[in-house]
C-alpha positions in Angstrom: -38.5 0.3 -1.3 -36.5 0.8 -4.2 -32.5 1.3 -3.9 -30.4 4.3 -5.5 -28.0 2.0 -8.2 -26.2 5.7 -8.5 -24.8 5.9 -4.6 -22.6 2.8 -4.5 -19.6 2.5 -5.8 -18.4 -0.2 -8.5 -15.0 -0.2 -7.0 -14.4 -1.0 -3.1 -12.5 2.0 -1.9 -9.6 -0.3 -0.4 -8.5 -1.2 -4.4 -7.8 2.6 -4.7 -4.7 2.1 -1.9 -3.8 -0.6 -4.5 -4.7 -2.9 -1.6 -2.8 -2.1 1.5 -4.8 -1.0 4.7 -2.4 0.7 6.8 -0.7 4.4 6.1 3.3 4.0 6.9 3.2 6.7 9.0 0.6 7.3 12.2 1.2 10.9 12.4 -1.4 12.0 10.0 -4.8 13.1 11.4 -7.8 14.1 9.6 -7.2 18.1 10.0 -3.6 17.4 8.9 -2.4 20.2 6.2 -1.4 18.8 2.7 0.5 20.5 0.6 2.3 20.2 -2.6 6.3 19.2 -1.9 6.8 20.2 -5.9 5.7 22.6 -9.0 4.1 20.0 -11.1 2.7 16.5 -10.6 4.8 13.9 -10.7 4.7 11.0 -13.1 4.2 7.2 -12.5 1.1 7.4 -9.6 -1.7 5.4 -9.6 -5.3 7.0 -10.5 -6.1 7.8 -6.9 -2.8 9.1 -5.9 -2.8 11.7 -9.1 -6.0 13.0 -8.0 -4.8 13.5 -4.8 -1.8 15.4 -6.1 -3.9 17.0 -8.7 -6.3 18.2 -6.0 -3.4 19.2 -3.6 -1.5 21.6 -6.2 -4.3 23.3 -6.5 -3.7 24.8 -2.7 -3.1 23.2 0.7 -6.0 21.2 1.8 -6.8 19.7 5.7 -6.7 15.4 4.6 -10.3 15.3 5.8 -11.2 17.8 2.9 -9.5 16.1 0.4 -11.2 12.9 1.2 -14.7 14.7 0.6 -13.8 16.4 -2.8 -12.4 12.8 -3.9 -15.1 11.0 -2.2 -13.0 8.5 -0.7 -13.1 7.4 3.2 -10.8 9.3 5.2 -8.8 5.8 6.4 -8.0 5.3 2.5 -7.0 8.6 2.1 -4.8 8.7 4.7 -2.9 5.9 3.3 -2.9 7.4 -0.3 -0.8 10.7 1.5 1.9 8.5 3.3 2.8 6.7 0.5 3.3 10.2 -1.5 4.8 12.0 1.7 7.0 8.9 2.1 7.9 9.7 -1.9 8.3 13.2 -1.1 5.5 14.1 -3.7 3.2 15.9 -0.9 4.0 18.0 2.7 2.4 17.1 5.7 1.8 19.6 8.4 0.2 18.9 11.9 -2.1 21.0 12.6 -2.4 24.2 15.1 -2.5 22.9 18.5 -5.7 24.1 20.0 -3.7 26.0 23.1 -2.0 27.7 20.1 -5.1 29.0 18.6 -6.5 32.6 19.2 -9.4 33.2 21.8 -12.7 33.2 19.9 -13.6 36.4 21.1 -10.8 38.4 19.9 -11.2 36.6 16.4 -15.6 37.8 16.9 -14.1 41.6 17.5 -11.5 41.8 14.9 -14.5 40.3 12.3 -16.8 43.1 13.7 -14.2 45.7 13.1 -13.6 44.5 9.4 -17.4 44.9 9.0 -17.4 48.4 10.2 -14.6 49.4 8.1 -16.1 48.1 5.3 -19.9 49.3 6.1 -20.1 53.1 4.8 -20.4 55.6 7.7 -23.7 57.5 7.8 -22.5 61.4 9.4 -24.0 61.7 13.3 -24.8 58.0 13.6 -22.6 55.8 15.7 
């Protein structure tokens, strides 16, 4: 059995948090929204955290997301966006409640009506 040298990584994940395990804040879930809090990234982060904010001004991204395009573990992640929410260098939004988001099926007819708009009409078919 021969092992892929390619897929592990030369730097445990944990260094990229500069060490600390914990986010400051609890509140942030893995569908949270990120957002940028400013028009230009700021100055003075560490490599993982201008990534992050690299990533993030490039549109608002769910944390869980971010994590896969920087292909770091959500947990260390997390911690990476409290410390620049905590700076005020990134937004954090919850997200939409599930009791606050529309019914399936009215999301299934309003996608079928889009695709009959856009589908040319052929006269005396229906």
């Amino acid at each position: 059995m021969t092992t892929r040298r390619d897929s592990r990584r030369l730097v445990p994940a944990y260094l990229a948090t500069t060490g600390c395990a914990q986010p400051t804040r609890n509140t942030l879930d893995r569908l949270t929204v990120l957002s940028a809090a400013s028009s230009r990234v700021p100055d003075g982060l560490i490599p993982a955290q201008r990534r992050l904010a690299v990533l993030i001004h490039g549109g608002a991204l769910p944390l869980a997301e971010a994590a896969a395009y920087l292909h770091l573990p959500v947990s260390v992640v997390r911690v990476l966006v409290a410390d620049l929410v905590d700076a005020g260098h990134l937004g954090a939004r919850a997200p939409i409640p599930e009791a606050e988001r529309p019914e399936t099926q009215l999301l299934e007819r309003v996608l079928s009506g889009l695709r009959s708009i856009r589908e040319p009409q052929v006269p005396g078919e229906r």
